[in-house]
Structures are given as C-alpha cells and as structure tokens.
C-alpha positions as CSV (number, residue, x, y, z in Angstrom):
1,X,0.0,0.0,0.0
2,X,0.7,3.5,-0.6
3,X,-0.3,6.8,1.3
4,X,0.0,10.1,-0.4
5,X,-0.8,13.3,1.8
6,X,-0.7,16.6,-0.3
7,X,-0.4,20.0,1.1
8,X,0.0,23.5,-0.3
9,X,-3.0,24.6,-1.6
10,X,-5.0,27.9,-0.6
11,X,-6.3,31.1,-2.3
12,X,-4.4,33.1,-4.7
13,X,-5.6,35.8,-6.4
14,X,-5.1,35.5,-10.4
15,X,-1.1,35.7,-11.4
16,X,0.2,34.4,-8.3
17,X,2.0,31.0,-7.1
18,X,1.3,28.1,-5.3
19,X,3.2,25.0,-4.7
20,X,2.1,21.8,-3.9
21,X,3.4,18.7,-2.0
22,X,2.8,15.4,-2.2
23,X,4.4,13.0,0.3
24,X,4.6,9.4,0.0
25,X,5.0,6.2,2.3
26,X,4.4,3.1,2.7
27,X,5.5,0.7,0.2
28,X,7.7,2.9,-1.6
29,X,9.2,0.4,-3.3
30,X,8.7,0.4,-7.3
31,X,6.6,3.5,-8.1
32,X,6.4,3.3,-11.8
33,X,5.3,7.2,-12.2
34,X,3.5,9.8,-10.0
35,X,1.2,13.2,-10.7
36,X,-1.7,15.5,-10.6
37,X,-5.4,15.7,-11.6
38,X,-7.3,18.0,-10.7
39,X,-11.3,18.4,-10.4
40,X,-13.0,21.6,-10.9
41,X,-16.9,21.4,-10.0
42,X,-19.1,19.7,-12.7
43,X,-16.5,18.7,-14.7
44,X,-14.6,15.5,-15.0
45,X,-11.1,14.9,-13.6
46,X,-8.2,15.8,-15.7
47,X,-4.5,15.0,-15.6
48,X,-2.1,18.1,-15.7
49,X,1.2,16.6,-14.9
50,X,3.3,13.3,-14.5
51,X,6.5,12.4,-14.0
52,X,8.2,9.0,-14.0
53,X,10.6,7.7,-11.8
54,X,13.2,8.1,-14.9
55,X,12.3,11.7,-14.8
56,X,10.8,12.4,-17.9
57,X,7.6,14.7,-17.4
58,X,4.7,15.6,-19.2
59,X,1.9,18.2,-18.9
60,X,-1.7,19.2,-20.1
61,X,-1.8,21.6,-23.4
62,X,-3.5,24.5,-20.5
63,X,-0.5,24.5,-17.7
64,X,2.1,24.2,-19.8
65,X,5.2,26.7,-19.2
66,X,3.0,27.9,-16.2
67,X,3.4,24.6,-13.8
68,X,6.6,22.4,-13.9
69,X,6.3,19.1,-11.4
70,X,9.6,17.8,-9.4
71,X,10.4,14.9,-7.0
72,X,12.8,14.7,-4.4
73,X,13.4,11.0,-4.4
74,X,15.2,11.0,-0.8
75,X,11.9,12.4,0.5
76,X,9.4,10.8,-1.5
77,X,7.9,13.9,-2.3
78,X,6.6,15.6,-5.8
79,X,5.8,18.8,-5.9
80,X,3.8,21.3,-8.3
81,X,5.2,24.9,-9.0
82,X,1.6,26.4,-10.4
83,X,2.8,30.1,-11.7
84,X,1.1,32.8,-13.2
85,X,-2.6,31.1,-12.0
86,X,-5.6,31.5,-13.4
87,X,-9.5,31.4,-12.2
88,X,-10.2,28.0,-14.3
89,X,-7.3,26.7,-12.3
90,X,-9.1,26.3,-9.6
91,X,-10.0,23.1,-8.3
92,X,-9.5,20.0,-6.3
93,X,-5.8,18.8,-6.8
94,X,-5.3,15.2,-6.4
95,X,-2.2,13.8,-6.2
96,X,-1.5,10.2,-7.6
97,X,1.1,6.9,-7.6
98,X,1.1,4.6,-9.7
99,X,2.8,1.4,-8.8
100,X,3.1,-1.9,-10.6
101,X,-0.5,-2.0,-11.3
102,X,-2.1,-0.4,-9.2
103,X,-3.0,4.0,-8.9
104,X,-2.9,5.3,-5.8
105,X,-4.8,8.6,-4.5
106,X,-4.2,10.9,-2.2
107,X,-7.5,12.8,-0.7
108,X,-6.8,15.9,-2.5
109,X,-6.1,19.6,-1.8
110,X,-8.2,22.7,-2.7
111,X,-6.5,25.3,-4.9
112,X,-9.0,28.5,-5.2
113,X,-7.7,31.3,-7.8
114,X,-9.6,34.5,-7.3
115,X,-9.9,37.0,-9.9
C-alpha cells in the first residue's frame, strides 16, 4: 500500500503561485510514475502533470510553461510549482502513484484562484 498526503493549496488571487506537496509512504518500493489531476466542479477529472521515476515529465496543453512538477526521491515527495494562475485553475488537486499495477490517490487539496 501506498499513502499520499498533499499539502499546499490555498487562495491566490489571479497571477500568483502556489506550490504543492505530495508526500509518499508506505511501500515505496517500485513507483512506476507519480502526478496531478485536478477536479474543478461539474467537470470530470483531468490530468495536468506526471513524471516518472526516470524523470521524464509531461503536462496538459492549458498549464504548460505555467506549472513544472519535481520529486525529491530521498523524500518521497513531488511537488507542483503552479505560476502565473488563473480562475479556471481552480479546483481540487489530487495527487496520484502509480505502482506496478495499481494508482494510488491521495485525498486531495483545494486550490481556489480568485480574480
């Protein structure tokens, strides 16, 4: 099993920054990739950025060269950078593992962007 707690999110007016944290324990062991969704009311969940445990990352077409995701491996800990934010970023951030076969969630952090 994995446990992923996420922290950092908040209110921000429009153009500001946030950062996010997600921390990971448990069986640590053989995480294949981690990232973030996010969930904005009435609409479905949507990825915005992974990274593997190689490195490589990708993002959604909207946060690109506005949110660049990290990982310290010696903490087991990714982290969002979310710069220059906009209203439709707001949402519920969800952090997830993914580890052999199974996806792992964590409960999620509210980012609200005010205008």
């Amino acid at each position: 099993q994995v446990q992923l707690v996420e922290s950092g999110g908040g209110l921000v007016q429009a153009g500001g920054s946030l950062r996010l944290s997600c921390a990971a324990s448990g069986t640590v062991s053989n995480i294949n990739a981690m990232g973030w969704y996010r969930q904005a009311p009435g609409k479905q969940r949507e990825s915005v950025a992974t990274i593997t445990s190689g490195g490589s990352t990708a993002y959604a077409d909207s946060i690109k060269g506005r949110f660049t995701i990290s990982k310290d491996n010696a903490k087991n800990t990714v982290y969002l950078q979310m710069n220059s934010l906009k209203p439709e970023d707001t949402a519920v951030y969800y952090c997830n593992a993914d580890r052999i076969t199974t996806r792992y969630w964590g409960q999620g952090t509210q980012v609200t962007v005010s205008s």
